[in-house]
N, C-alpha and C positions, 0 to 999 in steps of 0.2 A: 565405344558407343554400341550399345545393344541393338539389331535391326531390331522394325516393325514384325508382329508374326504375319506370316499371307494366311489366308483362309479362302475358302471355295465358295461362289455366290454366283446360282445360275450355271453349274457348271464352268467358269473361268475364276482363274486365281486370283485375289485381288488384296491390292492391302488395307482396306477400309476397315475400320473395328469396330467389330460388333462384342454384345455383350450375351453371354451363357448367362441361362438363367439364376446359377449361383450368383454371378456377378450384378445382376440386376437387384437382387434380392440383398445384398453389400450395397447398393449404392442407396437402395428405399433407408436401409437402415444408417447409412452414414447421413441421408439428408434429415433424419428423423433428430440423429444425435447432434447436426450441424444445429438446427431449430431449436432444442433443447440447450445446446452453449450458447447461441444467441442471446435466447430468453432471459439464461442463467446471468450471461454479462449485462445485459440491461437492469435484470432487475436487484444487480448489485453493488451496480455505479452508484457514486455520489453526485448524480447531473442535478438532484431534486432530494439527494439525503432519504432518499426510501430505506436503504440498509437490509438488512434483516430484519431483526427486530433488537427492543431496548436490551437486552438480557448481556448482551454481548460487547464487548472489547473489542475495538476495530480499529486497526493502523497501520500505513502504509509500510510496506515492508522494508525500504529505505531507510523510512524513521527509527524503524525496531533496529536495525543495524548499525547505527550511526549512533554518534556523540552529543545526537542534539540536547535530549534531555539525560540530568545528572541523579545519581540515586543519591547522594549528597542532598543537605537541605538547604533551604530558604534562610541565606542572613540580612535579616531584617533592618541592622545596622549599617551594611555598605553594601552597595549596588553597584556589582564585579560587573566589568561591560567588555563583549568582543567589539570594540572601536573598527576594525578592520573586516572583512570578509573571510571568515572562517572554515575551509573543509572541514566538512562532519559525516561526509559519505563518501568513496569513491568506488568510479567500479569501469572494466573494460570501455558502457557506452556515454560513460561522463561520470560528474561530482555532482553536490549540493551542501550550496556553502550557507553561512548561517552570520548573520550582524545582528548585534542588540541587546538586550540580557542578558545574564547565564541564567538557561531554565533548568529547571529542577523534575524529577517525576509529578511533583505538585502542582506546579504547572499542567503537565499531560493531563493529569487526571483530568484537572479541571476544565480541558481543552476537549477532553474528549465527551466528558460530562455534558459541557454548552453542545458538543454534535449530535445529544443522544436527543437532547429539547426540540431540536433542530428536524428531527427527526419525522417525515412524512411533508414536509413543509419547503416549499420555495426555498431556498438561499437566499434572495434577493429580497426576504422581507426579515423585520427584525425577530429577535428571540428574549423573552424575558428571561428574568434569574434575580433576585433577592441576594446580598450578600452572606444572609443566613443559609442560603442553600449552600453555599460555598464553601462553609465551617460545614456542614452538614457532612457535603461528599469528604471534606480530609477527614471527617470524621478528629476533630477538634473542640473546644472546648467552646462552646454556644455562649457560656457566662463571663469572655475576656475580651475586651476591648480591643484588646492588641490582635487576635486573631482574625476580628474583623477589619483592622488596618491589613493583616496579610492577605486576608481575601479581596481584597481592593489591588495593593502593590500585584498579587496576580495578575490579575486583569491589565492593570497600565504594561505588566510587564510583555504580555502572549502581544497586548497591540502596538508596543515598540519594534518586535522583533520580526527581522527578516531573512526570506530565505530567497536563494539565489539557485532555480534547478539545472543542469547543464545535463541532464542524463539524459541521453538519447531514448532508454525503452521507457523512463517514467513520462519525457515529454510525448512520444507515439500515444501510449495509453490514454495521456488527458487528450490528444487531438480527439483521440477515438470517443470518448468519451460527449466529449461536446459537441462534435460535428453529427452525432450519430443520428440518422430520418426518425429513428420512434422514440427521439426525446420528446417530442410534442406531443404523444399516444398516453404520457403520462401524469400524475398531479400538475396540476400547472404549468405543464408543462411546454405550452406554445408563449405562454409568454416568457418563461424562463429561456426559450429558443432566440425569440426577439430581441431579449435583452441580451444576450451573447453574443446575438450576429450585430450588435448596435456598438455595446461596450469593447468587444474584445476579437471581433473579425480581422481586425487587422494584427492583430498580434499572431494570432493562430495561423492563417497566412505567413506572415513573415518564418514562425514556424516549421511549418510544414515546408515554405523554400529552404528553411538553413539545414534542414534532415535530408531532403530529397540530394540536392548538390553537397552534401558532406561536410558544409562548412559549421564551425563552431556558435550554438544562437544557445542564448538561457533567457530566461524568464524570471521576473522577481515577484513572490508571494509575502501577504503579511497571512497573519491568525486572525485578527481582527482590523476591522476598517474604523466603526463608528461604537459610540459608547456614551450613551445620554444615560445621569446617574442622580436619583435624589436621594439627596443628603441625610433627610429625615426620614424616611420609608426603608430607605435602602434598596432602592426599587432599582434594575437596569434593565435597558435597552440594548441589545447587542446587534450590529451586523457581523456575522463571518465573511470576511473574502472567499466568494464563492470560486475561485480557482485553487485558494488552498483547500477547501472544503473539497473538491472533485479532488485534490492531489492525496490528501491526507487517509481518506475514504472511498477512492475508487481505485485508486493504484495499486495493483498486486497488492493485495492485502494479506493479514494473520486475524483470525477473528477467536480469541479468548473467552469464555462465560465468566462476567461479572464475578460471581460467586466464588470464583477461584482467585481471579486476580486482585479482588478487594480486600483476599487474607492474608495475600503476600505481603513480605516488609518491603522496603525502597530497594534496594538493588534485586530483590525478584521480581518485582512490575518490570522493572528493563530485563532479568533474564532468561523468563519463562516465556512470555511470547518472541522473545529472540530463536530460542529453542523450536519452539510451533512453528518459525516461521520457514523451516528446511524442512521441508517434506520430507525428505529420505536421513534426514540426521545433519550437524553440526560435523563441520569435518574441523578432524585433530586443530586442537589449537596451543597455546602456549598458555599455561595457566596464568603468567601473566599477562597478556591479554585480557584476561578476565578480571584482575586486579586493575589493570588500568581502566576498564568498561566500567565496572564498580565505584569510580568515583571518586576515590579512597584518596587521600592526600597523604597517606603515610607511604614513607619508602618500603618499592616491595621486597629488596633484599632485607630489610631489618623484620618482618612480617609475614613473610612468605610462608613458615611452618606455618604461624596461626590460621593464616589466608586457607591454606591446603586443606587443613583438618575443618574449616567451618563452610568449605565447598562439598567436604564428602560429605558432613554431616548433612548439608542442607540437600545433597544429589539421592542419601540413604531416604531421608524422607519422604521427599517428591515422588521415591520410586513405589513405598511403600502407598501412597495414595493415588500412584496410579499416572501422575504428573507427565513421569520420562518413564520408558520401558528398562529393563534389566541389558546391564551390557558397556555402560559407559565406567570409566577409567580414570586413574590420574598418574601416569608413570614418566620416568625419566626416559628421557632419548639418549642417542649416542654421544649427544650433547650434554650433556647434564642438563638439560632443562627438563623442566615440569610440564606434562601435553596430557591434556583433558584430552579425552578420543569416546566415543560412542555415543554422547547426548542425542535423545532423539523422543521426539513429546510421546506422550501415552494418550489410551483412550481417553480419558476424563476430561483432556484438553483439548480432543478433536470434537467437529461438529458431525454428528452423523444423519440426524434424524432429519427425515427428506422434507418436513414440514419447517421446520427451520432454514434450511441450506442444500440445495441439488446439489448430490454426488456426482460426479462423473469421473467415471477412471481412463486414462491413456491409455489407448488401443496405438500399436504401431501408423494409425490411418493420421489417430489425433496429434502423435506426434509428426509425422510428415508437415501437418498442416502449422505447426508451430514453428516450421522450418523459418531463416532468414527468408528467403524469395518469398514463401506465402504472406509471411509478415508483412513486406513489403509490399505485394498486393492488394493487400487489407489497406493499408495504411493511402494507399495511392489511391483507392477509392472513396475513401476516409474524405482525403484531400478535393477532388474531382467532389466531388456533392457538396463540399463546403463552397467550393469557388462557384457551382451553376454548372462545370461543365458536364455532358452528355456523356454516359458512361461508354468509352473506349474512343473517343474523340484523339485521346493523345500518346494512347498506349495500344499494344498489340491485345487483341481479344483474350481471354478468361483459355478461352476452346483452342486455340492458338498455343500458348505457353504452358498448355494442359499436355495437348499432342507431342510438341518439342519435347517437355518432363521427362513423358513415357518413350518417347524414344530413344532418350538417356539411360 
């Protein structure tokens, strides 16, 4: 443990800490950048579907990692069902399991399509859609009967399915999310407040006790609640379950431009914002992995050359348009197996333009604050304003666990 430094005050030595005016001038601008993250996480939560803007592809980065949706298509003939509770994600601070349909990227799309309608607007009121709009976004055949029966089975199918989260940092984020004082500063957003502390306090509660004491607590989400449909117009009514709607679109997100991901075929919608969604790059994996992510029903030892040569080909392109930078791999290990190494998105994928999306880069200050303990702070006060209580009623002061810190 590092002592305190003494410093001279009045001619006697003392240990009280004062700050040099370098360090005053560090903290103006660390509270400048605290304000600025603030802002940034408000105003790109899904508490009220604000977003960005329509232009973009947005999805919870659990979902981009996971099994949920297949690059595989839609059979129209038989209706494959996970009957039981399925892992589709796991990770050190939990899983998220998945019951109900097999969904497909066609599904996503069209999931994410109802978030973008959705967009600027309450959760908690409904959202139209035409089943022509549906044929529209898979971009399908407007003149086939049948593909307006799939854009329906769509629909039945996102409202059958459920998801089961156990992950401790995605459950933190939705508390933060929902609990947070300046949801009500925004569109609708005192009654969207009301209806959360009415509908779902007590869940969030139960919550925030099963994280705080360690024990194991999940939560179940559907995609859709309600679905009033006429028959002759083709007219629908949609509600989204506004906690999958916060899970889906506020949780650690990967945000994609449209324009790139509407050119991709089915297994590059799940692979390229996979890629965007590691910041610093995709660590080595087993190119089968990627075979099994892919969806693919064929054995990979009988496939594997073809598999290989139509990852470089597709990895040569991408790079050429700017997709992934230069650098990534596909070589044997000491194992004989096949390891993809270097993926890592390019500029054309990233968001940069500050009218779009605030940049902020990690300073050692910002990583400090991303620490477990601060997380934890966060989240305690999170809690503490959700329940009423008085902030440090229950816990040692802010100035207190600041001083102990630096004493460390």
């Amino acid at each position: 443990m590092r002592a305190m430094p003494q410093r001279m005050k009045g001619g006697v030595m003392t240990d009280e800490f004062e700050l040099t005016q370098e360090e005053l001038q560090r903290s103006i601008i660390d509270g400048r950048k605290d304000k600025m993250r603030e802002k940034f996480e408000l105003g790109t939560v899904q508490g009220i579907l604000p977003f960005t803007n329509e232009r973009f592809f947005e999805q919870s980065n659990p979902i981009l990692r996971s099994s949920l949706f297949t690059a595989g298509k839609l059979n129209m003939r038989q209706k494959s069902q996970y009957l039981d509770w399925t892992e589709i994600f796991s990770l050190g601070g939990g899983s998220i399991h998945y019951r109900g349909p097999v969904l497909t990227v066609d599904h996503e799309r069209v999931l994410v399509k109802l978030m973008v309608l959705a967009r600027g607007r309450s959760i908690t009121k409904p959202i139209q859609a035409f089943q022509a709009d549906i044929v529209r976004w898979l971009e399908i055949d407007a003149n086939s009967g049948a593909n307006y029966a799939k854009a329906r089975r769509i629909i039945d199918d996102l409202a059958a399915g459920e998801l089961r989260v156990s992950s401790k940092p995605a459950l933190r984020r939705l508390l933060a999310i929902l609990t947070s004082p300046d949801l009500s500063e925004m569109a609708d957003g005192k009654f969207f407040q009301v209806y959360v502390r009415n509908r779902y306090s007590s869940h969030l509660t139960m919550i925030a006790d099963g994280i705080e004491n360690d024990q194991p607590v999940d939560i179940t989400l559907s995609f859709i609640q309600n679905v009033t449909h006429n028959h002759i117009t083709k007219r629908m009514m949609i509600n989204l379950d506004p906690l999958a709607a916060v899970f889906f679109d506020g949780v650690n997100t990967t945000l994609l431009p449209f324009e790139i991901w509407d050119k991709l075929d089915r297994f590059g919608k799940k692979l390229l914002p996979l890629i965007a969604s590691h910041r610093d790059g995709v660590y080595p994996t087993k190119l089968e992995r990627y075979h099994e992510f892919s969806g693919s029903k064929s054995e990979y030892s009988k496939i594997k050359r073809r598999f290989k040569s139509e990852q470089k080909k597709r990895f040569m392109e991408w790079q050429e348009k700017g997709y992934i930078v230069p650098g990534w791999n596909i070589d044997r290990n000491q194992d004989g197996e096949e390891i993809v190494s270097g993926l890592k998105a390019g500029d054309a994928v990233r968001i940069r333009s500050s009218q779009e999306l605030v940049r902020i880069v990690d300073s050692a200050e910002d990583i400090a604050r991303g620490s477990d303990e601060a997380m934890q702070e966060r989240f305690d006060e999170f809690k503490d304003h959700f329940e009423g209580k008085a902030p440090g009623t229950s816990r040692k002061p802010r100035a207190a666990r600041a001083k102990k810190s630096a004493a460390e």
